[in-house]
DRENBATI-85012 format. One record per residue (C-alpha): residue number from 0; residue in one letter; z, y, x. Coordinates in nm, 4 decimals, always signed. Example, Ala and Ser with C-alpha at 12.3 -4.5 7.8 and 13.67 -1.06 7.14 Angstrom:
<lobas>
> 0  A  +0.7800  -0.4500  +1.2300
> 1  S  +0.7140  -0.1060  +1.3670
</lobas>
This chain:
<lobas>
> 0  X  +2.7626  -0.0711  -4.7306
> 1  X  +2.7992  -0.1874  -4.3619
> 2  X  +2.8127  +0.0628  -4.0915
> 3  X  +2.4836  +0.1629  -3.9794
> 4  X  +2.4767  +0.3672  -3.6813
> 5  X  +2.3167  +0.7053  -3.6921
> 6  X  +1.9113  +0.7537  -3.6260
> 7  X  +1.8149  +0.8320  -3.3040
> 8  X  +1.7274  +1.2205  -3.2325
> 9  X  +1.3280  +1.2811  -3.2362
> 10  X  +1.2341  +1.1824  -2.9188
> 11  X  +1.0030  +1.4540  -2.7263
> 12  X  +0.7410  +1.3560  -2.4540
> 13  X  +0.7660  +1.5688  -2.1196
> 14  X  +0.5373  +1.8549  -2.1455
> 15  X  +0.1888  +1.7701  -2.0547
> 16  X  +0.0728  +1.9397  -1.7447
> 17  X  -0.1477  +2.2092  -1.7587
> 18  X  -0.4751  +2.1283  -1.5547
> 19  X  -0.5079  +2.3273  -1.2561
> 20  X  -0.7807  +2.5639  -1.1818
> 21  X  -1.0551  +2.4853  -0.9633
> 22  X  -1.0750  +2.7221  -0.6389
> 23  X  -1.3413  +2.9159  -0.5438
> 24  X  -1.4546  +2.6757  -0.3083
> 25  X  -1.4454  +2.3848  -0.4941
> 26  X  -1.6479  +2.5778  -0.7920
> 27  X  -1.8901  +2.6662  -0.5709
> 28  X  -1.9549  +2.2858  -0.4237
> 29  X  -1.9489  +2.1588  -0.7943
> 30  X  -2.1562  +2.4124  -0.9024
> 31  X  -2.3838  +2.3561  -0.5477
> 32  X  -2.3862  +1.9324  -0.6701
> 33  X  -2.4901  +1.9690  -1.0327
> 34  X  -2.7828  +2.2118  -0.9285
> 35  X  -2.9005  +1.9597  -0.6910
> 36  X  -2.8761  +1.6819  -0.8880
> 37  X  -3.0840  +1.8719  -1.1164
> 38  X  -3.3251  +1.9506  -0.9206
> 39  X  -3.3412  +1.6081  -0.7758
> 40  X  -3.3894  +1.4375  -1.1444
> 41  X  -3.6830  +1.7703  -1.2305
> 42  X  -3.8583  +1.6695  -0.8827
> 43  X  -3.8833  +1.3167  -0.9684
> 44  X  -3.9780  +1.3973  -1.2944
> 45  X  -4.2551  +1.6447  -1.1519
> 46  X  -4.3702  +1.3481  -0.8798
> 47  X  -4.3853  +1.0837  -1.1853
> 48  X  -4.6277  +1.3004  -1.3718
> 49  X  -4.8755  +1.3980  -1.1457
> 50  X  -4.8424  +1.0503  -1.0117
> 51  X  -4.9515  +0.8431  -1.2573
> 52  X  -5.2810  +1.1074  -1.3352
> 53  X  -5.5633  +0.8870  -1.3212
> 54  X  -5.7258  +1.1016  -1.0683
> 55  X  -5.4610  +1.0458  -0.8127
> 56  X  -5.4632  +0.6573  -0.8084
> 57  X  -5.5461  +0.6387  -0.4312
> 58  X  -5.2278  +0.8771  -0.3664
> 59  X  -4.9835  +0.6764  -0.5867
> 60  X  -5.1259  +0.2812  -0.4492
> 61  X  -5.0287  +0.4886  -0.1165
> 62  X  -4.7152  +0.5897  -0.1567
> 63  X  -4.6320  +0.2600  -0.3667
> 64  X  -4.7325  +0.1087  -0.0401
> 65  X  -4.5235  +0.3244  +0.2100
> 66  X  -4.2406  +0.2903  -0.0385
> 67  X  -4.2626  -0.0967  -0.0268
> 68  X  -4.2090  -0.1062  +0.3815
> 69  X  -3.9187  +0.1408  +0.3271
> 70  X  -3.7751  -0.0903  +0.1575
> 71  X  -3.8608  -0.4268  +0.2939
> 72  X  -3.7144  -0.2049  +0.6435
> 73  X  -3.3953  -0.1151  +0.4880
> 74  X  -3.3538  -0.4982  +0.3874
> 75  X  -3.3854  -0.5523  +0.7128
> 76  X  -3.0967  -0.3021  +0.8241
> 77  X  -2.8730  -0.4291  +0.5084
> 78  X  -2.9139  -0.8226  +0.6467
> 79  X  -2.8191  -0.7093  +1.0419
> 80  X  -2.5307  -0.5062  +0.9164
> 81  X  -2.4144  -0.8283  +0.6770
> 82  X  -2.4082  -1.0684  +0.9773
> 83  X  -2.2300  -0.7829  +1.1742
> 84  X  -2.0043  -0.7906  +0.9018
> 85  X  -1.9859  -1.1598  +0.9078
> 86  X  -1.8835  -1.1427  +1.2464
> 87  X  -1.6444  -0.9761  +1.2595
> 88  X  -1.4621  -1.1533  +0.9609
> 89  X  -1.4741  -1.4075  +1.2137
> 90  X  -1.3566  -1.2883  +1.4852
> 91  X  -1.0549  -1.1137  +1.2553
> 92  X  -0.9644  -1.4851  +1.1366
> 93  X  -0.9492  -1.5629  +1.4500
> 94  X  -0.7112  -1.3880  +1.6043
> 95  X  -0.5107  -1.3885  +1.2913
> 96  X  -0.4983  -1.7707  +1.3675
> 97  X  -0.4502  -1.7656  +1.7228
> 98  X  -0.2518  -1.4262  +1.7890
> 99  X  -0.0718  -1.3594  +1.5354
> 100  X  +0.0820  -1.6481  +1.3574
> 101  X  +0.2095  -1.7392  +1.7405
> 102  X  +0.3864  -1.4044  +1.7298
> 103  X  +0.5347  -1.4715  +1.3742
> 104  X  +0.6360  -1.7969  +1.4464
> 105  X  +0.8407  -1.6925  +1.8004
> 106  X  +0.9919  -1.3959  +1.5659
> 107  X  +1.0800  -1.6324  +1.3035
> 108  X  +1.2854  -1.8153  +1.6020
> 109  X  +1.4383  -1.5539  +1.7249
> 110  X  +1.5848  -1.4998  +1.3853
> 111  X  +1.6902  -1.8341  +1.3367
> 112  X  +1.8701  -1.7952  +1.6759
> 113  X  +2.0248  -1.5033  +1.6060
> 114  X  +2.1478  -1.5972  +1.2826
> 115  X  +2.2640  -1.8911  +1.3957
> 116  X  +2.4606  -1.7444  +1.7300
> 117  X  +2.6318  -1.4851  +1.4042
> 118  X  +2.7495  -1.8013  +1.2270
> 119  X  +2.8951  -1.9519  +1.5347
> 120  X  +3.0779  -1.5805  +1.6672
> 121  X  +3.1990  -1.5538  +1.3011
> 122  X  +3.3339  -1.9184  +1.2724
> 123  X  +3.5004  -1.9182  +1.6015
> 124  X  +3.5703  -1.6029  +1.6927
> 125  X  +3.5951  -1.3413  +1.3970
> 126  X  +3.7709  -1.5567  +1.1605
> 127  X  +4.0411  -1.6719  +1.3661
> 128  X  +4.1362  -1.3197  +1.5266
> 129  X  +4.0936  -1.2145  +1.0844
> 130  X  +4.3851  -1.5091  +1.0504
> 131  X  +4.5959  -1.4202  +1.3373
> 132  X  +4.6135  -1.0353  +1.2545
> 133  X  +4.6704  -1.1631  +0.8657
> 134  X  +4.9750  -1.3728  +1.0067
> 135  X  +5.1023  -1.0824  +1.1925
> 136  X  +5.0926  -0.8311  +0.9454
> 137  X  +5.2786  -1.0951  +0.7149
> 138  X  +5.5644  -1.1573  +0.9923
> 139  X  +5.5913  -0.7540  +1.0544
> 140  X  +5.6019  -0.7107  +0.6452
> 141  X  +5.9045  -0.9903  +0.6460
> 142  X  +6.0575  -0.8282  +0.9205
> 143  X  +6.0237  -0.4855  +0.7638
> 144  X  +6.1809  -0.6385  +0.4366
> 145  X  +6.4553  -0.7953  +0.6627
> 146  X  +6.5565  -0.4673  +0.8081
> 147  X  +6.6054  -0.3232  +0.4537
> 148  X  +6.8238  -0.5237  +0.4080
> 149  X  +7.0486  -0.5357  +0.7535
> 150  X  +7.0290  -0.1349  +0.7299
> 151  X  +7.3765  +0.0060  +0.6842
> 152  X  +7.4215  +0.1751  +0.3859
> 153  X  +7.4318  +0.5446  +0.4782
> 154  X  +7.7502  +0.7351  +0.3232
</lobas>
């Protein structure tokens, strides 16, 4: 039988956190936000019924009315703030155009510069001092290894 290697020991998943308790003020403002949403959905509720009573018809064609220029005003308000919105889109583009791809293109220079002024101190500079101290370190190792062997032999 070939050699199969041993099974792998039971893997065990980190215990799960234990969800943390709500504090006293966020149980009250969830508690505060489900009671008015109830109340919200049993007022409309209320409203629908005694709305659509036959004997209020007048009431309901006028609220149906006043609800109808709420909304054609709010339209109104939605369209101003979307050409606001527009706007300014345009006037970000813009300067994202005009400003800013300026500024990246000088910085990209000024890169290209500097890595180019690194190349040149490292080709004429760096590497030749890198060569000379190389050659000296070899002639001081000879003579080091020449004195060795000059040294009198000490008795």
């Amino acid at each position: 039988m070939a050699n199969v290697p041993p099974p792998l020991p039971p893997t065990t998943s980190p215990p799960a956190e234990e969800p943390k308790e709500l504090t006293p003020e966020q149980r009250r403002l969830v508690i505060g936000i489900v009671i008015a949403a109830i109340l919200i959905v049993v007022g409309i509720g209320v409203a629908v019924f005694f709305l659509v009573q036959p004997a209020n018809a007048a009431l309901t064609a006028t609220i149906r009315d006043i609800f109808i220029i709420f909304l054609a005003v709010e339209s109104l308000f939605i369209g101003l703030a979307l050409i606001v919105l527009m706007i300014q889109i345009a006037r970000l583009t813009n300067l994202l155009q005009h400003e800013i791809k300026p500024i990246l293109q000088n910085t990209n220079d000024t890169i290209n510069t500097v890595r180019t002024t690194a190349v040149f101190v490292s080709e004429n500079l760096v590497d030749p001092v890198m060569k000379l101290n190389g050659y000296m370190a070899a002639i001081g190792k000879l003579f080091e290894i020449f004195s060795i062997f000059t040294e009198p032999k000490k008795k």
